[in-house]
C-alpha positions in Angstrom: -17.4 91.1 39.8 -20.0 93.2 37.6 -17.6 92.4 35.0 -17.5 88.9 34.8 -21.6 88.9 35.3 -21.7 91.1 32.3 -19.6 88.5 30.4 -21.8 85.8 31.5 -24.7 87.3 30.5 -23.3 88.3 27.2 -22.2 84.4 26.5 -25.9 83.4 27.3 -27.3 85.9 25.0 -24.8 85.0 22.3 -25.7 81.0 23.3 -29.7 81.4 23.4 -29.4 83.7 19.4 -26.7 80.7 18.3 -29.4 78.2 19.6 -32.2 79.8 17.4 -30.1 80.2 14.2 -28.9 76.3 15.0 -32.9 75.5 15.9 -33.9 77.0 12.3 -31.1 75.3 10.5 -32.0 71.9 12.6 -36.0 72.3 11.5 -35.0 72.7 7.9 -32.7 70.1 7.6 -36.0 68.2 9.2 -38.3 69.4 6.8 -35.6 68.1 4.2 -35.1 64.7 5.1 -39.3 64.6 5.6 -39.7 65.3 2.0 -36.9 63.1 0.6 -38.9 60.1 2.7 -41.9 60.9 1.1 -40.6 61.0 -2.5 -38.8 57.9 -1.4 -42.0 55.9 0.0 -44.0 57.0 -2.9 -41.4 56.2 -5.5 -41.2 52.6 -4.0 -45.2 51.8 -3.8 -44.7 52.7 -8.2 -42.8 50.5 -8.2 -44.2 48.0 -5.8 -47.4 48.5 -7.7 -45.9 48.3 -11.6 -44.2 45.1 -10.0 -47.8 43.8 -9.0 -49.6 44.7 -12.4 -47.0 42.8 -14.5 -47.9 39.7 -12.5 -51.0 39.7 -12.8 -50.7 40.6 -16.4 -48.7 37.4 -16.4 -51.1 35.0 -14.7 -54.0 36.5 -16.7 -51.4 35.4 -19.8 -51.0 31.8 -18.3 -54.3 31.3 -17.6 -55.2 31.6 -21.0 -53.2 30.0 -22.7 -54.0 26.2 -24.0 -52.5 23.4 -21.7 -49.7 21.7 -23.7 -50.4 18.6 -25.5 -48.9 15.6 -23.7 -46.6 13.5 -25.7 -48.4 10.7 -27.5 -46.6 7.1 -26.7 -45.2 5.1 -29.5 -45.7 1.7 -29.0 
């Protein structure tokens, strides 16, 4: 009987140090993805804001230019 409690509490030892490794590996992999959404998020808002500029750098464009002429009528 001590024999198999010795085993059991070697396979919870060996669980609980393969649950820390797995924890760190699990908090990096975390840390990763974090990151990537970040550089993703502010990638996107560039773009979102170059997007934004070049319209208004288009409306500020249309606004000044001169109405076209309206076709005179031939009678």
């Amino acid at each position: 009987m001590s024999d198999d409690r010795e085993l059991r509490l070697a396979a919870k030892a060996n669980r609980e140090r393969l649950a820390v490794a797995h924890r760190e590996v699990v908090i990096q992999e975390e840390v990763k993805n974090a990151v990537d959404v970040r550089q993703n998020m502010a990638r996107l808002k560039e773009l979102r804001l170059a997007k934004e500029a070049q319209e208004a750098r288009t409306e500020i464009s249309k606004a000044n230019q001169r109405p076209a002429p309206k076709p005179k009528r031939f009678r």
